[in-house]
C-alpha positions as CSV (number, residue, x, y, z in Angstrom):
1,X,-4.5,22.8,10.9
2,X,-0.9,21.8,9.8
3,X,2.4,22.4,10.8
4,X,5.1,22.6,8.8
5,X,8.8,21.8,9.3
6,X,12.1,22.0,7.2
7,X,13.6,18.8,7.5
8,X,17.4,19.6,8.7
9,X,19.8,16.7,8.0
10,X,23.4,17.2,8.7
11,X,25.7,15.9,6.0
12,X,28.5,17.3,3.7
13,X,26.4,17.5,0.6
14,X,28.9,18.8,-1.3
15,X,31.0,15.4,-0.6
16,X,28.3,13.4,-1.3
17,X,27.6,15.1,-4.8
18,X,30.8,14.7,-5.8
19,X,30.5,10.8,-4.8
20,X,28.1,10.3,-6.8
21,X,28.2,12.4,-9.5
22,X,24.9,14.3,-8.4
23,X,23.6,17.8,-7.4
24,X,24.3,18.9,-3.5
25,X,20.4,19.2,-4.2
26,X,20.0,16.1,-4.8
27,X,22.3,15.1,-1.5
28,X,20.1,16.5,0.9
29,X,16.9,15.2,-0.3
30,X,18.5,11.3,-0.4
31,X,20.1,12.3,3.1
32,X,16.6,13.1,4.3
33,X,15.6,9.7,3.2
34,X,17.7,8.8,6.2
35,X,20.9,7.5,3.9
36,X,23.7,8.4,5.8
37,X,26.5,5.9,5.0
38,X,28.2,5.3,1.6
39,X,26.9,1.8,1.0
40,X,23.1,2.9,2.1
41,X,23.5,5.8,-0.8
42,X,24.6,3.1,-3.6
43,X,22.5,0.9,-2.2
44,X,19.0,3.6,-2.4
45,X,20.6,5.0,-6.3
46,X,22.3,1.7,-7.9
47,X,20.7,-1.3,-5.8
48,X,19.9,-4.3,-8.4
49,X,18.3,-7.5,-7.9
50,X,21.5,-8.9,-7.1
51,X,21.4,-7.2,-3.9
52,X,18.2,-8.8,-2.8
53,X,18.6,-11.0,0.4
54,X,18.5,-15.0,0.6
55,X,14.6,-15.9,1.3
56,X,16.2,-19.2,2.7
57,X,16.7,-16.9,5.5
58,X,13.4,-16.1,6.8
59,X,12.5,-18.9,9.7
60,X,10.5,-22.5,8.7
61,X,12.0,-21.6,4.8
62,X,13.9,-24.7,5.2
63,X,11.4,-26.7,6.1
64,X,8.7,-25.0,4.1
65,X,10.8,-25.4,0.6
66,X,12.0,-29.4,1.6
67,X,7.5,-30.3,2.2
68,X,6.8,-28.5,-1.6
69,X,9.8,-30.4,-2.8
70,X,8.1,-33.9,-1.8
71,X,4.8,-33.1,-2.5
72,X,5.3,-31.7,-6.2
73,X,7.2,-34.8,-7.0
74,X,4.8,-36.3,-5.2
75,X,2.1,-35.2,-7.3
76,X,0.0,-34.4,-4.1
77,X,-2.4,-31.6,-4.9
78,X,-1.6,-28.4,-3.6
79,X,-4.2,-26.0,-2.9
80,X,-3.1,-21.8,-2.5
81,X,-5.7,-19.5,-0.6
82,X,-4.8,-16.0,-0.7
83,X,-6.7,-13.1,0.2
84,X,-8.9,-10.8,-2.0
85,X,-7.0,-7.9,-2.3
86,X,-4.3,-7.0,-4.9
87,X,-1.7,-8.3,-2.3
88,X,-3.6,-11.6,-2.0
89,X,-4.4,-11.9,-5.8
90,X,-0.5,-10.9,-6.7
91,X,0.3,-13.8,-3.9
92,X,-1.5,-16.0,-5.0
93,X,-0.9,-15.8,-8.7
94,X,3.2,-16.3,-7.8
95,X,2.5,-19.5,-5.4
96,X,0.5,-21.1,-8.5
97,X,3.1,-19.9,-11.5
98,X,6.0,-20.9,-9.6
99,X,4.8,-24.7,-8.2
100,X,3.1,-25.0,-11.7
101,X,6.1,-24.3,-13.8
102,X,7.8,-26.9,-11.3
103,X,5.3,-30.0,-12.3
104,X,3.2,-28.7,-9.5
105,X,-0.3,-30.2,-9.2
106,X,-1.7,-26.8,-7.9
107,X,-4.9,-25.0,-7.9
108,X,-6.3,-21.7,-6.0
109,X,-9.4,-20.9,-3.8
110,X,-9.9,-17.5,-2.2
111,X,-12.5,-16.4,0.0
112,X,-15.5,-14.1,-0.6
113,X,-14.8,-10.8,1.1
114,X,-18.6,-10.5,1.8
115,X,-19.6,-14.9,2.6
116,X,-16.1,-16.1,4.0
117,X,-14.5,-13.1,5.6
118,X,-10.9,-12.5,5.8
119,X,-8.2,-15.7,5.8
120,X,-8.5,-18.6,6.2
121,X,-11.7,-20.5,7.8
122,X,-13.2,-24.0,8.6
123,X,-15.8,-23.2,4.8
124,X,-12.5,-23.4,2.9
125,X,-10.9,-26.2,4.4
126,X,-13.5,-28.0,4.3
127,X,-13.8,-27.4,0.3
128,X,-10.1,-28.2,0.4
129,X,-10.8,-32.1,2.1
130,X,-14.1,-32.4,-0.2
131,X,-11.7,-32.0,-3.5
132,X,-9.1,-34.2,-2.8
133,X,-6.4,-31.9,-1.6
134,X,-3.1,-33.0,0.3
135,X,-1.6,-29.7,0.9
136,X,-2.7,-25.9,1.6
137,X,-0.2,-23.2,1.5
138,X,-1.9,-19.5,2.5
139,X,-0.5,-16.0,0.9
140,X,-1.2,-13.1,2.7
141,X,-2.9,-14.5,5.5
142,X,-2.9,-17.4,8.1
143,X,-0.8,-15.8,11.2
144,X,-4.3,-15.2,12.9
145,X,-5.7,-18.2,11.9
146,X,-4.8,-20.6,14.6
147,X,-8.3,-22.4,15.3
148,X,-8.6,-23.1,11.5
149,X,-5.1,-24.1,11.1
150,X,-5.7,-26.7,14.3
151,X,-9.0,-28.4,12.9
152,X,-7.2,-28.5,8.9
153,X,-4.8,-30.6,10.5
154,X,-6.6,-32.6,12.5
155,X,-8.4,-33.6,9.6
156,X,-4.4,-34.8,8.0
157,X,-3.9,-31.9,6.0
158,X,-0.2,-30.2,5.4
159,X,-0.1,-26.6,6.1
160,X,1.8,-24.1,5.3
161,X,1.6,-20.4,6.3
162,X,3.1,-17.6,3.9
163,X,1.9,-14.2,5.5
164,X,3.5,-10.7,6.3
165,X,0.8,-9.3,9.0
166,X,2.1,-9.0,12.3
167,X,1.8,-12.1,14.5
168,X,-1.3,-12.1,17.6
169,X,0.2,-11.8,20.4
170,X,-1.1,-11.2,24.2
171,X,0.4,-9.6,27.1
172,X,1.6,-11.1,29.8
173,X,3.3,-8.9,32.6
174,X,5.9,-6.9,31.1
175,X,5.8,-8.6,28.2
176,X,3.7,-10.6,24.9
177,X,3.5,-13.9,24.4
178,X,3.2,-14.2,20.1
179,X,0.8,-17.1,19.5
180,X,2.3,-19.0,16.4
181,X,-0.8,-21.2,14.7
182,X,0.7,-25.0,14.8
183,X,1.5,-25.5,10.8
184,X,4.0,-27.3,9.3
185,X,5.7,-24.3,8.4
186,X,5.1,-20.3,9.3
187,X,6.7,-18.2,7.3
188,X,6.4,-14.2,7.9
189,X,9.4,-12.1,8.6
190,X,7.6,-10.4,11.7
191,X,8.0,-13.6,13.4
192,X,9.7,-12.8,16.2
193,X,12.6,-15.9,15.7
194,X,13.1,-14.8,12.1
195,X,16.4,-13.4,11.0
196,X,15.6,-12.3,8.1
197,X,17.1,-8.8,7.8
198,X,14.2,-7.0,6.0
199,X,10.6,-7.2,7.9
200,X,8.8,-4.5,5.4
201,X,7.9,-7.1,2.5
202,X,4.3,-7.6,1.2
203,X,2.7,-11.1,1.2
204,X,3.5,-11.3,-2.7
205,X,7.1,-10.6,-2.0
206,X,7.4,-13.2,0.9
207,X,5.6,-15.5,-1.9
208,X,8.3,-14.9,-4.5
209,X,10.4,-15.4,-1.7
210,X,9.5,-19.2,-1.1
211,X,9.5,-19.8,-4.9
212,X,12.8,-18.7,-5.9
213,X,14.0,-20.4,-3.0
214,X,11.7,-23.6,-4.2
215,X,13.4,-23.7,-7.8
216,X,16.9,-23.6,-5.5
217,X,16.2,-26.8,-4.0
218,X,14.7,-28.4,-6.9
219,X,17.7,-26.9,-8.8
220,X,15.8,-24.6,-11.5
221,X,17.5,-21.7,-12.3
222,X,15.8,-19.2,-9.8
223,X,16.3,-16.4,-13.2
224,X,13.2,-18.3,-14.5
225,X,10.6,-16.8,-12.4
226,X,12.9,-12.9,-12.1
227,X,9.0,-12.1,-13.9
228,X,7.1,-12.8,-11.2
229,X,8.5,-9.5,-10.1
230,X,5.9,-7.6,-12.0
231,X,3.5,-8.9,-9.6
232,X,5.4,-8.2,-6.7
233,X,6.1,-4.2,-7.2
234,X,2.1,-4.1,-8.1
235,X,1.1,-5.7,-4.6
236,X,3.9,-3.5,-3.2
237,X,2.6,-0.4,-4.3
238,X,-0.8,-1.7,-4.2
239,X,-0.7,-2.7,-0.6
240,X,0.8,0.8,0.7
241,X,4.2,-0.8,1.9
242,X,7.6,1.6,2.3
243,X,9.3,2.0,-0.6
244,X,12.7,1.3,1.1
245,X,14.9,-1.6,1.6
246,X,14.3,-4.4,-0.9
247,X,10.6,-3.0,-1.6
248,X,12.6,0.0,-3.3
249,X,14.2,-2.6,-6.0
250,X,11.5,-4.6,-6.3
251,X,9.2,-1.9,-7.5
252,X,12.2,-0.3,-9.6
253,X,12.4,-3.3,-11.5
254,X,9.1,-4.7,-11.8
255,X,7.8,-1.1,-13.1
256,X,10.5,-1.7,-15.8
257,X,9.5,-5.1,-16.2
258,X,5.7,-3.9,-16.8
259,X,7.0,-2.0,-19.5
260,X,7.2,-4.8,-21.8
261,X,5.4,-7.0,-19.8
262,X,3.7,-10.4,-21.5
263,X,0.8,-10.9,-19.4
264,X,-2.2,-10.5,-21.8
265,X,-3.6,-9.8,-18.4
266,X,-1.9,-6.8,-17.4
267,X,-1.3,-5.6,-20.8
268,X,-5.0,-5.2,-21.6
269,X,-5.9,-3.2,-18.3
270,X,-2.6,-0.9,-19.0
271,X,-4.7,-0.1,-22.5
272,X,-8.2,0.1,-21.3
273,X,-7.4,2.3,-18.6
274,X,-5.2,4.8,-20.8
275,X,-2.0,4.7,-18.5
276,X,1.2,5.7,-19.9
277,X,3.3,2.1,-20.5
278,X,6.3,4.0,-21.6
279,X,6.2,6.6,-18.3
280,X,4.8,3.6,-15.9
281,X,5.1,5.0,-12.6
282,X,3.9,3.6,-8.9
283,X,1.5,6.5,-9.2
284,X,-0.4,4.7,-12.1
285,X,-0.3,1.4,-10.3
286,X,-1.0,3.2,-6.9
287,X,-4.3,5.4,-8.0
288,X,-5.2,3.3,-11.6
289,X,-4.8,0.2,-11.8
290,X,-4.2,-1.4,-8.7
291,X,-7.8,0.0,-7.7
292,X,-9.0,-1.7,-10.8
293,X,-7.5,-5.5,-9.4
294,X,-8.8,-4.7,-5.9
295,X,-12.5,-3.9,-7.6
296,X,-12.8,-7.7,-8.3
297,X,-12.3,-8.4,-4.5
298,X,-14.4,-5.9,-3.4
299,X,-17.7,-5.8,-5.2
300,X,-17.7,-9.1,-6.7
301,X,-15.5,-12.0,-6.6
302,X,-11.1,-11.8,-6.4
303,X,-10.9,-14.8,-9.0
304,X,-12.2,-11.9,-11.7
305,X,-8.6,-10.6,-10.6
306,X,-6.8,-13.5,-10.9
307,X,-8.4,-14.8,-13.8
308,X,-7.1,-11.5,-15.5
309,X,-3.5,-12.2,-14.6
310,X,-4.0,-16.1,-16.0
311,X,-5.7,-14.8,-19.1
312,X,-3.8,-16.6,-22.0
313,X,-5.5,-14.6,-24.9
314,X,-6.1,-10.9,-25.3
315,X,-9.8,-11.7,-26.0
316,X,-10.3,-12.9,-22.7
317,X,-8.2,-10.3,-21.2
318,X,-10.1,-7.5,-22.8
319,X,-13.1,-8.6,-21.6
320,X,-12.0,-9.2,-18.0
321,X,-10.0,-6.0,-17.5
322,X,-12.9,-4.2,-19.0
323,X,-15.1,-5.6,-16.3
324,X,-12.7,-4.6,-13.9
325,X,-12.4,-0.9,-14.8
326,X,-16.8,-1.2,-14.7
327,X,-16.3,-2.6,-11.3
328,X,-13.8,0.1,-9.9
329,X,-15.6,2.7,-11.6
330,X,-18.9,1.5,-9.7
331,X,-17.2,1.4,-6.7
332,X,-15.5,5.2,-6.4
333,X,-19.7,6.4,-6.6
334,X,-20.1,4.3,-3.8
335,X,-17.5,6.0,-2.4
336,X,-18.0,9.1,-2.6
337,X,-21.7,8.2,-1.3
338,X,-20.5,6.5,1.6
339,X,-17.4,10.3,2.5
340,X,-20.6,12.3,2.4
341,X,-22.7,10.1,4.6
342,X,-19.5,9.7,7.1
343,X,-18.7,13.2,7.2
344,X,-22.3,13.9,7.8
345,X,-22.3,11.9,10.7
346,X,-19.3,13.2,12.5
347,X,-20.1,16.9,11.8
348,X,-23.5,16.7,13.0
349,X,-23.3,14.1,16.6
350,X,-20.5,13.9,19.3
351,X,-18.3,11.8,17.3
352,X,-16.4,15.2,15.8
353,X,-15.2,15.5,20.0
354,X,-13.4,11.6,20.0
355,X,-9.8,11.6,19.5
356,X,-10.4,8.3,17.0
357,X,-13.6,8.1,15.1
358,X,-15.7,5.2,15.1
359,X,-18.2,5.6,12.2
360,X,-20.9,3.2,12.5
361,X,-22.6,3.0,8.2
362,X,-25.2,0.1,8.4
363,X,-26.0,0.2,5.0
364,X,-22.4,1.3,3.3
365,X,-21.0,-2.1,1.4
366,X,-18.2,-3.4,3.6
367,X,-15.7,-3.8,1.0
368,X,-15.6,0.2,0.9
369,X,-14.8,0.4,4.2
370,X,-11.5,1.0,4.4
371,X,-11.0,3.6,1.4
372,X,-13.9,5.4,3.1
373,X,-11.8,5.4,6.9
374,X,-8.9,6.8,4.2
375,X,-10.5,9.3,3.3
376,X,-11.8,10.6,6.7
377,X,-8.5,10.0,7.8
378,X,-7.1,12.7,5.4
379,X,-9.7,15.0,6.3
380,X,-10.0,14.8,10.2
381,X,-6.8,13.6,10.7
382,X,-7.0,11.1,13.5
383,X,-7.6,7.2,13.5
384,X,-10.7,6.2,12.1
385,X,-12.6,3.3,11.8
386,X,-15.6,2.7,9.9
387,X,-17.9,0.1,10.5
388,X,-20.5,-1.6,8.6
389,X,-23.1,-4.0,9.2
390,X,-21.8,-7.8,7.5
391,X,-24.3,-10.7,6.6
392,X,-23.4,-11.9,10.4
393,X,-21.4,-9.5,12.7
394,X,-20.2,-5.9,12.3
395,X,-17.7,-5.4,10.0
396,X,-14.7,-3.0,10.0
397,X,-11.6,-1.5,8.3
398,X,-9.4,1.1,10.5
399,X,-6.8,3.7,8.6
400,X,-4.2,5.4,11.3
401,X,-2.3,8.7,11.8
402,X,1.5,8.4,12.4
403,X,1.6,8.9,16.0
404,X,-1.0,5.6,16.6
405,X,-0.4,2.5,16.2
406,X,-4.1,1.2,15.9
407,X,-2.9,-2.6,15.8
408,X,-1.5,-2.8,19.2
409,X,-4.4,0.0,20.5
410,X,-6.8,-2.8,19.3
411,X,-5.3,-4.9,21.2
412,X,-6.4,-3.4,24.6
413,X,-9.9,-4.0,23.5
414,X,-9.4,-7.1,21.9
415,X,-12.5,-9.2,24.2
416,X,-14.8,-6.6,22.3
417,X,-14.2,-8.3,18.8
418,X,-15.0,-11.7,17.3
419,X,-12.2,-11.0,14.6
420,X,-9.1,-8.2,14.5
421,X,-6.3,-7.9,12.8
422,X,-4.0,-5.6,11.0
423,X,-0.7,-3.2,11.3
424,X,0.7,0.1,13.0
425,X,-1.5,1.9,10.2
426,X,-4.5,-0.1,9.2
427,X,-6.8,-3.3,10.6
428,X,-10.0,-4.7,10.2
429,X,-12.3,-6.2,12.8
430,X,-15.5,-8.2,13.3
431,X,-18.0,-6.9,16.1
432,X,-21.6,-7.7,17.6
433,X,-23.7,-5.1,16.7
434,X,-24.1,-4.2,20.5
435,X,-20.8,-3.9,20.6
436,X,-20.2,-0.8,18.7
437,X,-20.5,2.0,21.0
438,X,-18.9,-0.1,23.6
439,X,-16.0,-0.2,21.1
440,X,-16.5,3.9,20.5
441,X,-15.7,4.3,24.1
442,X,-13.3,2.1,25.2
443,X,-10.8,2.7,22.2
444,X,-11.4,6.7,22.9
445,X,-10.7,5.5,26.3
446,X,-7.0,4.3,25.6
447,X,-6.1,6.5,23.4
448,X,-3.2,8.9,24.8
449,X,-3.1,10.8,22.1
450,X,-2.1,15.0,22.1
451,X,-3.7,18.0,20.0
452,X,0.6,17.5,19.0
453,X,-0.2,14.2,17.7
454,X,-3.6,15.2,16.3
455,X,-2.0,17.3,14.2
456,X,-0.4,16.7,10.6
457,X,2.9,17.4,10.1
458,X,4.1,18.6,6.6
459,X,8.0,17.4,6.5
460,X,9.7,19.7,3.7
461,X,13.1,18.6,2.6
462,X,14.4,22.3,2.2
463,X,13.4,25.6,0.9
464,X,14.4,26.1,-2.7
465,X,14.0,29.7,-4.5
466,X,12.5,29.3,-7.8
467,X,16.1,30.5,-9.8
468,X,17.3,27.0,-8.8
469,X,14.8,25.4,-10.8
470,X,15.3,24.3,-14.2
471,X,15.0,21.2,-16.5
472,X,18.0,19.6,-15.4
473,X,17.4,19.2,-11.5
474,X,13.3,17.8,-12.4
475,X,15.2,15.3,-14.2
476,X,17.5,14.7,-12.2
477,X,14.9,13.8,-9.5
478,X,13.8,11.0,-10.6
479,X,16.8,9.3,-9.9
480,X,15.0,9.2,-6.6
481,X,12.0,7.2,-7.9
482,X,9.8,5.7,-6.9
483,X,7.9,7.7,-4.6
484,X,5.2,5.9,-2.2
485,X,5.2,5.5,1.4
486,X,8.5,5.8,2.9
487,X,10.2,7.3,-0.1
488,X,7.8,10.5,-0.7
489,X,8.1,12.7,-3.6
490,X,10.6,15.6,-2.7
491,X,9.1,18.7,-1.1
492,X,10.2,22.2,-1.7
493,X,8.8,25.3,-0.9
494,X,9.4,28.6,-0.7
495,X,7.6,32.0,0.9
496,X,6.6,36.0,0.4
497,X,5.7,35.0,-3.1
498,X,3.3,37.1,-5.1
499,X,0.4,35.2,-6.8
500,X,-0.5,36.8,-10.4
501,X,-3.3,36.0,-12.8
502,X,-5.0,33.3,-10.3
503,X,-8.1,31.7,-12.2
504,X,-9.9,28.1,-12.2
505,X,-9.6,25.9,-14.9
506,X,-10.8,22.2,-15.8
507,X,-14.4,20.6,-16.6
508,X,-14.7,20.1,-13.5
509,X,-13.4,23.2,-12.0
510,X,-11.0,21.4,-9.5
511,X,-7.9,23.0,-11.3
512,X,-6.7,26.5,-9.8
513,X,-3.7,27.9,-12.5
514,X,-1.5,31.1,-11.7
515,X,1.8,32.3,-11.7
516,X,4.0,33.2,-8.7
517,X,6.8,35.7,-8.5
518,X,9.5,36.3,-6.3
519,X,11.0,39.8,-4.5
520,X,13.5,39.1,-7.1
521,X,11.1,39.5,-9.9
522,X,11.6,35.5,-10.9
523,X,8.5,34.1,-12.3
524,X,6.9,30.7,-12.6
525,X,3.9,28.8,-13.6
526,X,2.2,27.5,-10.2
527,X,-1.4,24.7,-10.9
528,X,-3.1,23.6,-7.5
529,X,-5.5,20.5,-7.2
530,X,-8.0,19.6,-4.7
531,X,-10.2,22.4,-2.9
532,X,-9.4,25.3,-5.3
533,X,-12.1,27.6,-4.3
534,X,-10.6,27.8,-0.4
535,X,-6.9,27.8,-2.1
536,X,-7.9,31.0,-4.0
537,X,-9.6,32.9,-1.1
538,X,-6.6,32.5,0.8
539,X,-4.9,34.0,-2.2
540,X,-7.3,36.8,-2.7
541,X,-6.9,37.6,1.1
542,X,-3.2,37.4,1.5
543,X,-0.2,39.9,0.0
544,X,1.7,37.3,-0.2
545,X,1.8,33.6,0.1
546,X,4.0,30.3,0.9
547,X,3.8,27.2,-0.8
548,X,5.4,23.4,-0.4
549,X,5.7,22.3,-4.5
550,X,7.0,19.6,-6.2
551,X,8.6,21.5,-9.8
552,X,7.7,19.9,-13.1
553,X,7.6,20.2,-16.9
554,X,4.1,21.2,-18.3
555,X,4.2,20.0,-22.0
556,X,1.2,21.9,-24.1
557,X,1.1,22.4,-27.9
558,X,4.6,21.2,-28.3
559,X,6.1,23.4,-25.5
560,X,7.8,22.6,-22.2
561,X,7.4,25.2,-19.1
562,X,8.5,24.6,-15.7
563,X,5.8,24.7,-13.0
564,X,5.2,24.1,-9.7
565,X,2.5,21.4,-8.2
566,X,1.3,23.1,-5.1
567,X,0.7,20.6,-2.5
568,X,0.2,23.1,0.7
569,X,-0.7,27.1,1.1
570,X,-0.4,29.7,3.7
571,X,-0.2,33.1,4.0
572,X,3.4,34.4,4.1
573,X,4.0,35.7,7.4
């Protein structure tokens, strides 16, 4: 079940409009986005790069920036280990442009998802000391990896730590003690000691981060590497962050910078894939070709990624980011495998009575994991976790509701795992395999969560009859882009409509068209995605009905009509 709620802001919209030379429409919806002073309004419509804060400001920067100085000039090899997800990849990639285009003597590893595990561990440092290397620096990982970080330097490596996860901590009374691994530098804005004003970036940002402040010291013009922020707003998106704060221009102008982007890379999977270049949106890099990078990681090797974003001719590139799209495209039928088998599971055991499911798939490839927790997530709505059985121990990925933040839950547990980490919203874990139901029970065991909490809660910015919609307020909207996490897509809706004409369209019959008119007599086309067959029994059993939409133009045959996306039905009451 859902609930639904009108979102009701206080503000003088009218004021606002008049500000800023936009619709009182359009003052709500940014006032819902919790702007409420002048400068937070400029700064969400008209921030720029300029506007972006001084990475010498996170904590170690200083020191981290003064080590890379020495070393590139130096010409101490420098190793980067990233992680194999798009974050990781897009980390990675920055750390080895950046130090390159400096004189850097620099070269990449990153672990196999399925041999090595997450971050970093004893296998890759040792690599590191067998090829000569004076320096590691980690993107997108090494907070949690204190043991590894200790023996690296006892064997006279430098270290340096880039990451964004949140840092280990334990309790101790009525508070935590944060356990900081001992390298030469930790970077991460979640650092507890960090002033850095903005703790939401992605490890690829917190990469660009140390590199513009790098060509600072070195005193390069930090404009040179303004590119890299491609591969920022693609790990941004990629790697679910809010879309607020700096996140929100670093994805506004790395989409633009995609546009006309000159990575042979990224150029060819924009073409084999079919997405719009001239309408880029983080939907494309959210649901097309960020799955595509993260296919390399997850059913093969991450270097395929990263290969593709150091491709220098469009030969190579075609061929790589055509083995990508294979790779994703193998991967959602393993997918979709691995939902059925889960749901199968929970519907027919005691699992469909625990307030978080733990899903225990032996035989489901690990790397799936976490997409599969997403989408039981989204269907149950509650915590999951979904567990699968790795070359060693049991291997997991969690995916959370709003109201639990699984990362610190995980922590009351933590003596049942070999490995966790993770945020508020998602995690991952290694397990013994007699283990598992111990872990069923005692996370169900500390949960506090209500049947409130258990259920979803559809925020809609206001209700909105369909006279006020025309061409000029849907474009006007996307002044707002871009939508993600923490900056959704605007949500209207509006009640006691009457559905005429309802029928289901598409190849694959997931398309429900109609039109909806009001007491007034208004009309409007109406298209509904997703379950269509339960969407139009509701309609054939209701009068009327109400319905949370998102208006947009339907171009067909050379003409434009205004429709609404249905997102959410009910039965007007």
């Amino acid at each position: 079940m859902e609930k639904w709620f009108v979102t009701m802001k206080k503000a003088d919209f009218y004021q606002i409009g008049e500000m800023f030379q936009i619709s009182p429409i359009l003052a709500r919806l940014i006032r819902n986005r919790e702007m409420v002073t002048k400068d937070e309004i400029e700064f969400y419509l008209n921030g720029t790069i300029a506007d972006l804060y001084d990475g010498m400001l996170m904590k170690d920067m200083d020191k981290a920036v003064t080590i890379l100085k020495e070393k590139i000039q130096a010409n101490d090899p420098i190793r980067v280990i990233g992680d194999y997800d798009i974050d990781g990849v897009n980390a990675t990639y920055i750390l080895q442009e950046g130090i390159s285009n400096l004189g850097g003597d620099v070269d990449t590893d990153i672990p196999d998802r399925i041999k090595d595990g997450y971050g970093l561990n004893k296998t890759l440092i040792d690599r590191a000391i067998e090829d000569g290397i004076d320096t590691i620096i980690t993107c997108d990982n090494g907070i949690a990896a204190m043991d590894e970080i200790e023996y690296g330097k006892q064997q006279g490596l430098t270290i340096i730590v880039t990451d964004h996860h949140e840092v280990p901590y334990i309790d101790v009374g009525d508070g935590k003690e944060y356990l900081l691994p001992h390298a030469d530098a930790v970077i991460d804005p979640h650092r507890e000691d960090c002033p850095y004003p903005f703790k939401g970036l992605c490890g690829a940002a917190v990469s660009y981060k140390l590199i513009e402040a790098l060509y600072g010291v070195m005193q390069k013009d930090a404009e040179d590497v303004d590119y890299l922020m491609e591969n920022v707003a693609i790990a941004t998106i990629g790697d679910v962050m809010d879309l607020t704060g700096e996140n929100r221009i670093f994805v506004k102008q790395g989409l633009e910078m995609l546009k006309r982007t000159s990575n042979e890379g990224l150029k060819a999977l924009m073409e084999c894939t079919g997405v719009p270049v001239d309408s880029l949106n983080a939907y494309h890099i959210g649901f097309v070709i960020g799955p595509c990078i993260n296919a390399g990681g997850r059913l093969d090797t991450a270097k395929r990624a990263l290969n593709l974003l150091n491709a220098k001719t469009r030969r190579e590139a075609v061929m790589l980011a055509e083995d990508l799209k294979a790779l994703n495209d193998s991967r959602k039928e393993m997918t979709e495998k691995g939902v059925e088998q889960a749901v199968d599971l929970i519907e027919n055991t005691s699992l469909k009575e625990d307030k978080v499911l733990v899903v225990y798939l032996p035989d489901c490839h690990e790397s799936i994991a976490g997409i599969i927790a997403g989408r039981i997530r989204e269907k149950y709505y509650r915590p999951v976790f979904v567990l699968t059985q790795g070359e060693e121990d049991v291997k997991g990925s969690g995916r959370s509701i709003e109201a639990y933040n699984m990362f610190e839950e995980m922590n009351k547990c933590r003596a049942l795992f070999t490995k966790f980490g993770g945020h508020k919203l998602a995690a991952g874990l290694s397990l013994k395999e007699e283990n598992v139901e111990r872990f069923r029970e005692s996370i169900n065991e500390c949960a506090n969560l209500t049947e409130d909490d258990l259920t979803e809660k559809i925020s809609i910015d206001m209700q909105l009859p369909l006279r006020y919609v025309n061409e000029s307020l849907i474009q006007e909207l996307e002044l707002l882009e871009p939508f993600g996490k923490g900056n959704p897509k605007p949500l209207f809706a509006e009640k006691n409509l009457k559905v005429i004409d309802p029928r289901i369209i598409g190849k694959n019959k997931n398309v429900l068209k109609f039109k909806v008119q009001d007491k007034d007599g208004y009309e409007m086309d109406a298209i509904c995605f997703g379950d269509v067959e339960a969407c139009l029994e509701t309609i054939e059993q209701s009068e009327t009905m109400a319905f949370t939409y998102y208006p947009s133009i339907n171009e067909f045959r050379g003409e434009r009509t205004i429709q609404m996306v249905v997102q959410n039905y009910n039965p007007s009451k």
